[in-house]
C-alpha positions in Angstrom: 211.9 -34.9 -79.1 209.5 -33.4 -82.0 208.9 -36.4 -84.7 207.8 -35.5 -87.8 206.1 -38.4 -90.5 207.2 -40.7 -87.8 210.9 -39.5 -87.9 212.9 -37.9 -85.5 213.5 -33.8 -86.4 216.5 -34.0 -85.8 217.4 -36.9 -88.0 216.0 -34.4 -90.7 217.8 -31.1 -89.9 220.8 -30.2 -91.7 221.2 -33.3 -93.9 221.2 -33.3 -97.2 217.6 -33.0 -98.9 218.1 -35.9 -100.4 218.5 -38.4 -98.1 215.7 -36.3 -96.2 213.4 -37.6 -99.2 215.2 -40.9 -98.3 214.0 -40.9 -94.9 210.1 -39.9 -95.8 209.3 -42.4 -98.4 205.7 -42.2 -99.2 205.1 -38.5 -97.6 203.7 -36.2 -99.5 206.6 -33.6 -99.2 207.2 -30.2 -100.1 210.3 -28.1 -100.9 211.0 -24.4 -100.2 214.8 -23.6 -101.1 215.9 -20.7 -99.1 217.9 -17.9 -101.2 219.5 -14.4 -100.5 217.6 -11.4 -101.3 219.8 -11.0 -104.8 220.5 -12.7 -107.5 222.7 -15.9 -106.1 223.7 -19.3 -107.5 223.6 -21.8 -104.4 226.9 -23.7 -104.2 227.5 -27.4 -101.8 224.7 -29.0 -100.7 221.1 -28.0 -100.5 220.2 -29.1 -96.5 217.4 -29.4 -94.6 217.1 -26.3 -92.3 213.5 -26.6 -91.0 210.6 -28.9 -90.8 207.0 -28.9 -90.0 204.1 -31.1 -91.0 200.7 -29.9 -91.7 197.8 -32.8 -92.1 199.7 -35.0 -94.2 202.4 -33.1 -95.9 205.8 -32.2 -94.6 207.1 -29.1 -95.5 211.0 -28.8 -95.7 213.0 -25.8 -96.1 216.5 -26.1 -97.0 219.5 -23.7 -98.5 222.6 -24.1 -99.6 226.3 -24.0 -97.6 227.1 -21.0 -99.4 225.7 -18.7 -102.3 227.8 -16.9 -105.0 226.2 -13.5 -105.6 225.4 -13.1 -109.5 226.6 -9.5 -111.1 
């Protein structure tokens, strides 16, 4: 199993961001939020969807459970 700042990946994937932020205390972390390719308000809960470490940082990426396209 890949770990990532010492926790398992898959502890991280597809929980909520915040308990993800939870889980790395005292990382440096960064956040990319995934969107569609239009104008969309994210609806639910932002989740974790990938992670990598690079040096000391871990890099999340997370999106939403569903996105409500904007006219």
């Amino acid at each position: 199993m890949s770990r990532v700042a010492g926790v398992d990946q898959q502890e991280l994937l597809l929980v909520p961001y915040t308990r993800a932020f939870q889980q790395l205390k005292g990382r440096e972390i960064t956040l990319s939020v995934i969107t569609p390719p239009y104008p969309a308000l994210g609806r639910g809960t932002l989740r974790v969807v990938r992670v990598s470490e690079e040096g000391n940082v871990v890099h999340l990426e997370a999106t939403y459970d569903d996105f409500e396209r904007l006219t």
